[in-house]
C-alpha positions in Angstrom: -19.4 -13.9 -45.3 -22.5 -16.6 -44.9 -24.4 -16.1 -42.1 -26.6 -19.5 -42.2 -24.5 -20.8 -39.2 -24.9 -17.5 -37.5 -29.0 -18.4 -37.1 -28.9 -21.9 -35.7 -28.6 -20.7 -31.8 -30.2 -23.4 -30.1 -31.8 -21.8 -26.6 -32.9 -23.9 -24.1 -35.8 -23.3 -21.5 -35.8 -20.2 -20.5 -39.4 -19.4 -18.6 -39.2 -16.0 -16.2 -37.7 -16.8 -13.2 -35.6 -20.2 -14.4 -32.1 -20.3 -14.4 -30.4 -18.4 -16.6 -29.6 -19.6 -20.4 -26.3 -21.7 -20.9 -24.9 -18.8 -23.2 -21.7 -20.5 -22.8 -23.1 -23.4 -25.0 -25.1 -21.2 -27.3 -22.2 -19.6 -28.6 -20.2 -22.8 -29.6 -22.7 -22.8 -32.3 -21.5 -18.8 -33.4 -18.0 -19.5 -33.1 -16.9 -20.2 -36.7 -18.8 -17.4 -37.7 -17.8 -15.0 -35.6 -14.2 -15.9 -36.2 -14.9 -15.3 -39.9 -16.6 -11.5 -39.3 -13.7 -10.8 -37.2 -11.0 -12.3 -39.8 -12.9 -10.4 -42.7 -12.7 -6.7 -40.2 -8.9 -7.3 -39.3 -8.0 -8.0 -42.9 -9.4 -4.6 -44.2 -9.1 -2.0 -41.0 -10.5 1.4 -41.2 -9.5 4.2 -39.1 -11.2 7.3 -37.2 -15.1 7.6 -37.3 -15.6 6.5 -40.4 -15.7 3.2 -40.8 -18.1 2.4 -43.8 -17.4 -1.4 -44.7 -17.0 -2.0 -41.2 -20.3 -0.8 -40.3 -21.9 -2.6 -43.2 -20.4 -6.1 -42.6 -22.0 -5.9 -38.9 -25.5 -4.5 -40.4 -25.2 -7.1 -42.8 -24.6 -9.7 -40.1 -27.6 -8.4 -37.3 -30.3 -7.9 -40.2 -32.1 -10.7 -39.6 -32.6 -10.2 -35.8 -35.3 -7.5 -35.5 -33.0 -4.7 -33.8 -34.4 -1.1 -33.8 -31.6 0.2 -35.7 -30.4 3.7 -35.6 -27.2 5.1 -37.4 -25.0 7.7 -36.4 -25.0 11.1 -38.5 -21.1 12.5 -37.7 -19.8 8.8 -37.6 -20.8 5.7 -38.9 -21.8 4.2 -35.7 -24.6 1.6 -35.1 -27.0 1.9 -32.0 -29.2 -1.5 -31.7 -31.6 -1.7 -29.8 -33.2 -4.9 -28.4 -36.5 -5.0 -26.9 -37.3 -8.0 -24.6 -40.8 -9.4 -24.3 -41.4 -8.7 -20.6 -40.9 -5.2 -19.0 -37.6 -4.1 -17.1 -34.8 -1.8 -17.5 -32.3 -0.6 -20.0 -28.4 -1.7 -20.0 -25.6 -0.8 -22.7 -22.9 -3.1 -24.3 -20.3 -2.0 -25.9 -18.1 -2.8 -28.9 -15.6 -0.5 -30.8 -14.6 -1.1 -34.0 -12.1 0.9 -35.7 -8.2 0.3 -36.1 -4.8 2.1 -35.7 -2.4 3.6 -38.3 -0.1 0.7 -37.8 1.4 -1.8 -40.2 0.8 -5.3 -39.5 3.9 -7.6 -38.8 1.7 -10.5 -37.5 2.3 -12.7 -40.1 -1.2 -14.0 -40.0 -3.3 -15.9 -43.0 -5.7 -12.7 -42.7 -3.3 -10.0 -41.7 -3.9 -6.1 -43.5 -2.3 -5.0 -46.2 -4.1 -1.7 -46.3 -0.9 0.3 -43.9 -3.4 0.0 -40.8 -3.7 -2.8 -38.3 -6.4 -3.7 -35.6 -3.5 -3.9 -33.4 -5.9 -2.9 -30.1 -8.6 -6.0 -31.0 -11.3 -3.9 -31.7 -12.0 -6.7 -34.4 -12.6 -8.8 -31.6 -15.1 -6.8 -29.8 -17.1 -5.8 -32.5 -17.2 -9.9 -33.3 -17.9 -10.1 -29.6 -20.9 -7.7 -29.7 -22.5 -9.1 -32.6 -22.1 -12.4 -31.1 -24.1 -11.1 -27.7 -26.7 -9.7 -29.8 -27.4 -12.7 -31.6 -27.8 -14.8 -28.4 -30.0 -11.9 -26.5 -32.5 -11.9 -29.2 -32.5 -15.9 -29.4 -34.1 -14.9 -25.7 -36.2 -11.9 -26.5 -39.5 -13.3 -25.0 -38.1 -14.3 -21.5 -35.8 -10.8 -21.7 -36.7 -8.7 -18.7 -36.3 -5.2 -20.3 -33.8 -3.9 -23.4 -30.6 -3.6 -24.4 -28.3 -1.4 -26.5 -25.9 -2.4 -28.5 -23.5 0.2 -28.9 -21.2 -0.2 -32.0 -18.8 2.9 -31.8 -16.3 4.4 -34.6 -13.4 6.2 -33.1 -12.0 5.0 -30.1 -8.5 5.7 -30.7 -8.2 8.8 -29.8 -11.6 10.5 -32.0 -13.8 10.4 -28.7 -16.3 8.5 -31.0 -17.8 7.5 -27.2 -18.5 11.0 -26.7 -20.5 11.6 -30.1 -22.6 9.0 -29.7 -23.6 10.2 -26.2 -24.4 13.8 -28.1 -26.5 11.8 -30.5 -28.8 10.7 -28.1 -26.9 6.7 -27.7 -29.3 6.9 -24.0 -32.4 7.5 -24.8 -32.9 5.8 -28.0 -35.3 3.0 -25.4 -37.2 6.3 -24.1 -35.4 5.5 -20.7 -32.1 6.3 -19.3 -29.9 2.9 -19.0 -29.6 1.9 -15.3 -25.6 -0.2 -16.4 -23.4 -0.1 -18.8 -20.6 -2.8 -19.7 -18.0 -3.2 -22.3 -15.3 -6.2 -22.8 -11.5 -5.3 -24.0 -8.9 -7.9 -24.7 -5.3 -8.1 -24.0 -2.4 -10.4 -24.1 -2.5 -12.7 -21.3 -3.5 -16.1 -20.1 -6.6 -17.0 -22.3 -10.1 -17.0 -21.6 -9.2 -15.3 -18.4 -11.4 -12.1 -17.0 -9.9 -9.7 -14.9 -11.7 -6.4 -13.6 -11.5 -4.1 -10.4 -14.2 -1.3 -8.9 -13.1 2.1 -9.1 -10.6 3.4 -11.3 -9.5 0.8 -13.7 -7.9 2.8 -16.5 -6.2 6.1 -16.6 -7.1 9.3 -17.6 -5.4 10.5 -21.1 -4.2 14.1 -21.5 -2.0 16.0 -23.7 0.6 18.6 -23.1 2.1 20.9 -25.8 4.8 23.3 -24.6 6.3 25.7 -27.5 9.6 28.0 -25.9 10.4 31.1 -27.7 14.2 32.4 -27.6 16.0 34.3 -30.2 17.9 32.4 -33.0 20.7 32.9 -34.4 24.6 31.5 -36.2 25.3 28.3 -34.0 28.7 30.1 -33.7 27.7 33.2 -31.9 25.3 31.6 -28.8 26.3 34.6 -26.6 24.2 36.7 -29.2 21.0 34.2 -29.3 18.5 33.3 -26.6 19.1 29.8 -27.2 15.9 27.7 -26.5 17.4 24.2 -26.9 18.7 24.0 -23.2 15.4 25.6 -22.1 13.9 22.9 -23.8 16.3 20.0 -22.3 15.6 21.6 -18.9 11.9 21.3 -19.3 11.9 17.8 -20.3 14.0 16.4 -17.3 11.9 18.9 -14.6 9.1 17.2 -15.8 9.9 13.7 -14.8 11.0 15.2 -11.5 8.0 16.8 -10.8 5.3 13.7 -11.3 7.4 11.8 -9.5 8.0 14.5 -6.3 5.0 16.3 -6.2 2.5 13.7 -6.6 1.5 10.4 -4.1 3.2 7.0 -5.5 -0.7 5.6 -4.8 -2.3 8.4 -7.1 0.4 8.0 -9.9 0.9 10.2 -12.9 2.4 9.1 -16.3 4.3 11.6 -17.9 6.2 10.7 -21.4 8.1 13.3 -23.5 7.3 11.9 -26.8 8.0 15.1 -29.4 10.8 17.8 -29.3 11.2 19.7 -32.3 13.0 22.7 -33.4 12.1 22.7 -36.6 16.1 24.0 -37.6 17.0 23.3 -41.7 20.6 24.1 -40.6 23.0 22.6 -38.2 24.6 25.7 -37.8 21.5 27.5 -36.9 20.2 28.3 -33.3 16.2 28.3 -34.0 14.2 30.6 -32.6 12.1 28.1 -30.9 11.4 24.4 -29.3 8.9 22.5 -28.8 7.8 19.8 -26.4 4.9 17.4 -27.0 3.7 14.9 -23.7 1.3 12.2 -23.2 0.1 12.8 -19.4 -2.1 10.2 -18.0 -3.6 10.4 -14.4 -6.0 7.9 -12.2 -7.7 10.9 -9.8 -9.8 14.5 -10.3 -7.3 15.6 -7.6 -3.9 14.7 -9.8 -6.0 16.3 -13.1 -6.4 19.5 -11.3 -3.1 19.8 -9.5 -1.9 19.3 -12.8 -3.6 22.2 -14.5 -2.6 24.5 -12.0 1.5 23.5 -11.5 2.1 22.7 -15.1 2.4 26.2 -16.0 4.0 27.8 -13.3 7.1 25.2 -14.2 6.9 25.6 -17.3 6.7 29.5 -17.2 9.4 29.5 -13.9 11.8 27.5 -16.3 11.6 29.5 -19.5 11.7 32.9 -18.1 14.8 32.1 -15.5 16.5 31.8 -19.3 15.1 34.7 -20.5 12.8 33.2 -23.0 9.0 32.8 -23.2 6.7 30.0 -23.1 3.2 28.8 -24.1 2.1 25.9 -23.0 -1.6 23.4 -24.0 -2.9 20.9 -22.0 -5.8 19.4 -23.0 -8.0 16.8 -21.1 -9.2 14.1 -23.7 -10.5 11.4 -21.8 -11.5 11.1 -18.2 -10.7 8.5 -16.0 -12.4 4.8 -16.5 -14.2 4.3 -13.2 -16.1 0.8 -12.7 -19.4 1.1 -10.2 -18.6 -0.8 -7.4 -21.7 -2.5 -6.8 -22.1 -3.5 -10.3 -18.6 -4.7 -10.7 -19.1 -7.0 -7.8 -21.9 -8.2 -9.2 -20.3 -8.7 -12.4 -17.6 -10.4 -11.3 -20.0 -12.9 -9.6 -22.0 -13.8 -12.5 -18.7 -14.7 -14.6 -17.3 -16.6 -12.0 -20.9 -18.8 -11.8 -20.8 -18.7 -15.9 -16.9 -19.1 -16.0 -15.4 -20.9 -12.8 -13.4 -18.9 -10.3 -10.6 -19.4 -11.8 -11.3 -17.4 -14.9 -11.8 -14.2 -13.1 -9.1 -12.3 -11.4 -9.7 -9.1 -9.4 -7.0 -6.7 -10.5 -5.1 -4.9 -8.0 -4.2 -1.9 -9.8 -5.7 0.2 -12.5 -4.0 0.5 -16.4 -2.5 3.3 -17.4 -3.7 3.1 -21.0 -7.1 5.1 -21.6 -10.9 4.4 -22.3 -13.2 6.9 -24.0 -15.7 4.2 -22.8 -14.9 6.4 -19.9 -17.3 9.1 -21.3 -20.4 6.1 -20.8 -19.2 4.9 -17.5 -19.6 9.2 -16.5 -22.8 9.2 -17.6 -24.3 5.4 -16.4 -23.0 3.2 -13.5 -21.2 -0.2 -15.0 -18.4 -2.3 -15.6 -15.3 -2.2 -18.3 -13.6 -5.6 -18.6 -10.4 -7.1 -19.8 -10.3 -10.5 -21.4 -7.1 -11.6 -21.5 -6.3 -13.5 -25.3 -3.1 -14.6 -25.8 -2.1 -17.7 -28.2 -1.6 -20.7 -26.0 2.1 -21.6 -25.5 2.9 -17.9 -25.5 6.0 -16.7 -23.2 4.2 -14.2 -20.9 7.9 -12.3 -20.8 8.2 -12.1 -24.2 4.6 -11.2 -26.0 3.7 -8.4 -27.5 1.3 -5.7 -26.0 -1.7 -3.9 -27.7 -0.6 -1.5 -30.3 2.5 -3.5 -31.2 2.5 -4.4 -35.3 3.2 -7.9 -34.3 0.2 -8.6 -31.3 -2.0 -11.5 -31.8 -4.9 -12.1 -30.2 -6.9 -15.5 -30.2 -10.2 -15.4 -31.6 -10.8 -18.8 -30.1 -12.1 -16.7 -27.2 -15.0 -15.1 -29.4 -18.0 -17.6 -28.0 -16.7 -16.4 -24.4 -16.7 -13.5 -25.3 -20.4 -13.1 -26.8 -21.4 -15.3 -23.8 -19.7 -12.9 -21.2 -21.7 -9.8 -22.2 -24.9 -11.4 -23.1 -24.6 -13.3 -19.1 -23.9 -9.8 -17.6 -26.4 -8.1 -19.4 -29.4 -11.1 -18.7 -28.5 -11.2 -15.2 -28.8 -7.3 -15.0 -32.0 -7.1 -16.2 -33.5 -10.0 -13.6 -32.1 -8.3 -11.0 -34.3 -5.1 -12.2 
């Protein structure tokens, strides 16, 4: 990819204390540039924390902006760090970059052919990010303080968020961040923002329940322990008990996605079932009730049969919870950047997970959705993230830059 475009930002006057810079502008000049970095990432995805050609298309692409570069050692992340002229604090944006084992039905001039898809738009908001970075620096000596660009491997389930926290992602200024934001897009009317304070997307945890009978000839069940009805029971107390022991406005999210046997034969009663769950949760009250009452039902059912049971649950990410005060604020600066009608306070949280989570624990901030859908689209009929055939508009990319870099300036004056 050329990157001569990629230089010719055009600020205008930007002395401490004027308005703020017309990023909005700026960025027309990046668009076809950063539609070309994101084209050449969705057409050759990578999966996990290891990402190598991803990470060296965006080094490739920031090399000229004088970023204090550090890369990760367990994944092949990118922590850039921008240092503004004038003193002030330090604020984190966000981009993931990696893709899902998914193959592409897009139809698209630059789908994958690799067997994986960036079917979340991770693509996007790596585009996105280098796109804010580029317009920051083009304002590094009226910058009030720093920023770090986060560019993180393994969102999808790796908790890439959470090794770049354990490899020092905060202090790489010498100072602790005082905000932290990160934009996601979704299908939806385009160019639109839509955020909310408190919890905006759900926790994700995982429940693995194995039950132990006695097997035996599918002819003879009086002589077996038979776990497959223990296992049927299980599944259909479960969706009874999220949705009687828990408060409609604190919802859980359970979804019985694996039973196995494991049986070679037909005419074979196995010895044992298993049950695999997705369990999401918006609340540290629902995530403990859950750890405690889980097992009791899934102990109380097996053993009323006469078999055993061992059951996992494990806690992967924690709940996405915007700062209120910094969300508000947030939402302010995009609707003077943006118009009012481009940002939408949403009403209720996602149920979908965020290991950006893991920052938003750590530092107070704001996670974002951008909503991206073609124009024209039937909002009954399109596709979702993680479908093989959802397209997302990288028309929105010079927003996109221009949305972090706004949130991230007006941070910093505000000190």
């Amino acid at each position: 990819m050329t990157t001569n475009r990629l230089n010719e930002i055009r600020p205008g006057t930007t002395e401490p204390g004027s308005a703020i810079p017309d990023f909005a502008a700026e960025a027309n000049h990046l668009l076809p540039e950063l539609v070309a970095l994101r084209r050449a990432i969705h057409a050759d995805p990578e999966l996990g924390l290891d990402l190598p050609r991803t990470q060296r298309r965006v080094l490739d692409t920031i090399s000229d902006l004088g970023l204090e570069l550090t890369l990760g050692q367990r994944t092949t992340s990118i922590v850039a760090l921008l240092r503004g002229a004038l003193p002030g604090p330090t604020i984190v944006l966000r981009g993931d970059m990696d893709a899902l084992p998914i193959r592409e039905a897009t139809n698209l001039d630059f789908s994958s052919t690799n067997g994986n898809m960036h079917a979340c738009g991770h693509d996007l908001h790596t585009a996105g990010l280098v796109g804010a970075a580029r317009l920051l620096s083009a304002h590094r000596d009226v910058l009030p303080g720093n920023v770090i660009f986060m560019f993180q491997p393994g969102e999808e389930g790796h908790g890439g968020a959470k090794v770049m926290l354990e490899e020092g992602l905060l202090d790489v200024a010498g100072e602790r961040p005082v905000a932290a934001y990160a934009i996601h897009v979704a299908p939806g009317p385009k160019g639109v923002f839509a955020t909310r304070s408190g919890a905006i997307c759900a926790g994700s945890n995982e429940l693995e329940v194995v039950i132990t009978g006695r097997g035996g000839h599918g002819s003879q069940p009086h002589q077996t322990i038979d776990p497959v009805p223990v296992a049927a029971e299980l599944v259909m107390a479960l969706q009874t008990f999220v949705t009687r022991r828990f408060d409609a406005f604190d919802p859980v999210i359970l979804s019985v996605t694996r039973l196995d046997t494991g049986a070679g034969a037909l005419n074979v009663i196995p010895e044992q079932a298993r049950i695999a769950a997705t369990v999401r949760s918006l609340s540290a009250t629902s995530l403990e009730r859950l750890k405690i009452e889980l097992p009791r039902l899934v102990d109380g059912i097996a053993q009323a049969h006469g078999c055993s049971a061992t059951m996992d649950f494990t806690v992967l990410y924690p709940v996405t919870t915007n700062d209120p005060s910094t969300t508000q604020s947030t939402m302010d600066d995009l609707r003077v950047a943006f118009g009012n009608g481009r940002v939408m306070e949403m009403e209720t949280p996602m149920m979908g997970s965020e290991d950006f989570s893991f920052v938003l624990d750590e530092v107070p901030g704001t996670f974002i959705a951008m909503l991206t859908s073609p124009d024209g689209t039937d909002p009954s009929t399109v596709e979702f993230n993680h479908s093989p055939r959802v397209i997302f508009d990288d028309s929105v990319l010079g927003d996109q830059a221009a949305a972090l870099a706004t949130v991230a300036y007006q941070r910093l004056v505000r000190q």
